[in-house]
N, C-alpha and C positions, 0 to 999 in steps of 0.2 A: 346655491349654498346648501350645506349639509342641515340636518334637524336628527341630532343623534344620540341613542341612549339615554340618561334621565333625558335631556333637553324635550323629549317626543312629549315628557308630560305638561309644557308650558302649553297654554290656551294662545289663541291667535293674538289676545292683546299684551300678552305678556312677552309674546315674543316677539311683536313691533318696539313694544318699551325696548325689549334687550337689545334689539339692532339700536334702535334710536339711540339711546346711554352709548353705544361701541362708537358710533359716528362721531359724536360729538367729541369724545374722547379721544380720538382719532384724528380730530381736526380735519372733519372733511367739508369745505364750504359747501353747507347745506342752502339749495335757494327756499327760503318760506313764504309759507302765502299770506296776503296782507288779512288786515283787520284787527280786532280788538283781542284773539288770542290766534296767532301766528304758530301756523304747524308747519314743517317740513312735507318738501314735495315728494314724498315717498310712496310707494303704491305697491301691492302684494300682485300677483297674480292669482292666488288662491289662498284659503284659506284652508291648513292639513289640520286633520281631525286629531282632539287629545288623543295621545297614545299609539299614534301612527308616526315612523319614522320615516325619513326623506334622503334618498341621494341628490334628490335637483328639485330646490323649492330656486323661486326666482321675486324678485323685486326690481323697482325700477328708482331712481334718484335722483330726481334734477339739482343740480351743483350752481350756484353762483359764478362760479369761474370753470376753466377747463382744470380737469384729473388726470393723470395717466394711469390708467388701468391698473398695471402690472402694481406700480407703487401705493397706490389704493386698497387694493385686494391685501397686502404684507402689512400696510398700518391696520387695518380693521379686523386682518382675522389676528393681531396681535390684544386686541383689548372685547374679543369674542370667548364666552363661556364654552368648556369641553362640548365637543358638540354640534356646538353651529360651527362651521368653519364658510368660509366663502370659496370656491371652485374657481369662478371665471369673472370676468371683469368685463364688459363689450360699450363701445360707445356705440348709442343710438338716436338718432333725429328726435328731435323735441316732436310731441306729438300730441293732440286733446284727449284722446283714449287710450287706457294704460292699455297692456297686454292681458288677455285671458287666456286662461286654460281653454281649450278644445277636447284634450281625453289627458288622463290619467293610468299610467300601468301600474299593477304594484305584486307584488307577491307578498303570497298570506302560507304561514306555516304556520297548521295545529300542532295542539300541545298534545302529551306524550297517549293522552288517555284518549284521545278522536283521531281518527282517518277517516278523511275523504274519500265518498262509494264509487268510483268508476261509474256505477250501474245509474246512481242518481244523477252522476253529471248528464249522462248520456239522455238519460229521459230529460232534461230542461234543454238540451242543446234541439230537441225533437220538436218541442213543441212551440205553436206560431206566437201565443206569450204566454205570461209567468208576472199576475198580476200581484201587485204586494202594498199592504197598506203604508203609508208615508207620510208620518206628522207634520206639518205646514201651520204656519202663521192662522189660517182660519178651520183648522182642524183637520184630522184624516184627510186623505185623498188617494184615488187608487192610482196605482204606477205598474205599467207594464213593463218588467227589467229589460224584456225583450230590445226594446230601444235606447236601452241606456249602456246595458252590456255588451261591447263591442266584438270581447271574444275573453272565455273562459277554459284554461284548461289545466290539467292535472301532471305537474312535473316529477312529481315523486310520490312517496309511499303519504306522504303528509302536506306538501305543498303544492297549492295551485296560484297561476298567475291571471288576473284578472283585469284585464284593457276597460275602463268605466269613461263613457263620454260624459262632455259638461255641452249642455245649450244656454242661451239666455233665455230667461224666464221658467225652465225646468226646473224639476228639484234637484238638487244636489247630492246625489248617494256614497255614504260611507261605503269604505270596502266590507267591513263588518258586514252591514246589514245585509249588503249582497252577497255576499256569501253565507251569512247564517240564514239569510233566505232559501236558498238553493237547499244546504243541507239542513234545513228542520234544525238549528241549533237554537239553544234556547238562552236567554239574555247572559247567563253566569257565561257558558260555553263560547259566544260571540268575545265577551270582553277577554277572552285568554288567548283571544287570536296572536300570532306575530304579526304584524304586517309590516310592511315597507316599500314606500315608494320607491320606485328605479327609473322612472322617464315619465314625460311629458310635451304636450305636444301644442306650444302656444302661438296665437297670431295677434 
């Protein structure tokens, strides 16, 4: 599914809510899990950063009864806000672990008043790493992008596209910070970024 324009500025829980209210509206036999407050079997693969928009976020749904895809995808993206729309519909094997991310690509376009230095990419692409501090649950922690950044490179006079793996147990890097890392931007400059997701790579 799509995550587009305003919609980029819902927080992760707000845009579980908003799928959730479209399903139910929808009438899609949701299966829930037992106990004392019963949630739907629903599962994100990732979690996209405020302010960052998506060609292909993905979710997973287990149904009480069998769906057909095609007819699915027409009731849900009909009681879905401008925005989110749903793409594809795929039946898959019940399974105990949902799907994760593995990498992340996305393309970042500065605003009118920054361009990205050729000269600076080249010196980060040179060197063996490119450590950068990274706020965590039990405070700073240094992160070599080197390993996180799969491949970095410059499409235009103002756009770069940026391939970002995901491990378990890593941190998790915004596109933001990697690239306001890379080019010395400083917190105002980073949040003016464009970005946008365009692929992803899950198992």
């Amino acid at each position: 599914f799509t995550k587009l324009g305003l919609m980029r500025y819902l927080s992760h829980l707000e845009l579980v809510r908003s799928i959730t209210r479209a399903l139910r509206r929808a009438g899609i036999p949701m299966a829930y899990s037992r106990g004392y407050h019963p949630m739907p079997k629903l599962s994100f693969a990732s979690a996209l950063p405020v302010g960052v928009e998506s060609l292909m976020e993905t979710f997973e749904l287990e149904t009480e009864k069998p769906v057909e895809p095609l007819q699915m995808m027409k009731d849900l993206n009909s009681q879905l806000p401008n925005g989110i729309h749903i793409t594809r519909v795929e039946k898959i094997p019940l399974r105990k672990r949902p799907a994760r991310i593995v990498e992340s690509t996305y393309l970042v376009r500065f605003s009118d008043s920054l361009q990205p230095q050729t000269a600076v990419l080249e010196v980060y692409k040179k060197r063996d790493e490119f450590i950068i501090s990274k706020e965590g649950k039990k405070g700073p922690r240094p992160v070599n992008l080197k390993e996180w950044v799969r491949s970095i490179e410059l499409l235009g006079p103002r756009e770069i596209k940026v391939v970002i793996r995901f491990k378990d147990g890593g941190p998790h890097l915004k596109p933001q910070e990697v690239v306001g890392a890379i080019f010395s931007l400083d917190a105002s400059s980073s949040e003016h970024l464009q970005i946008r997701k365009t692929a992803q790579v899950i198992q």
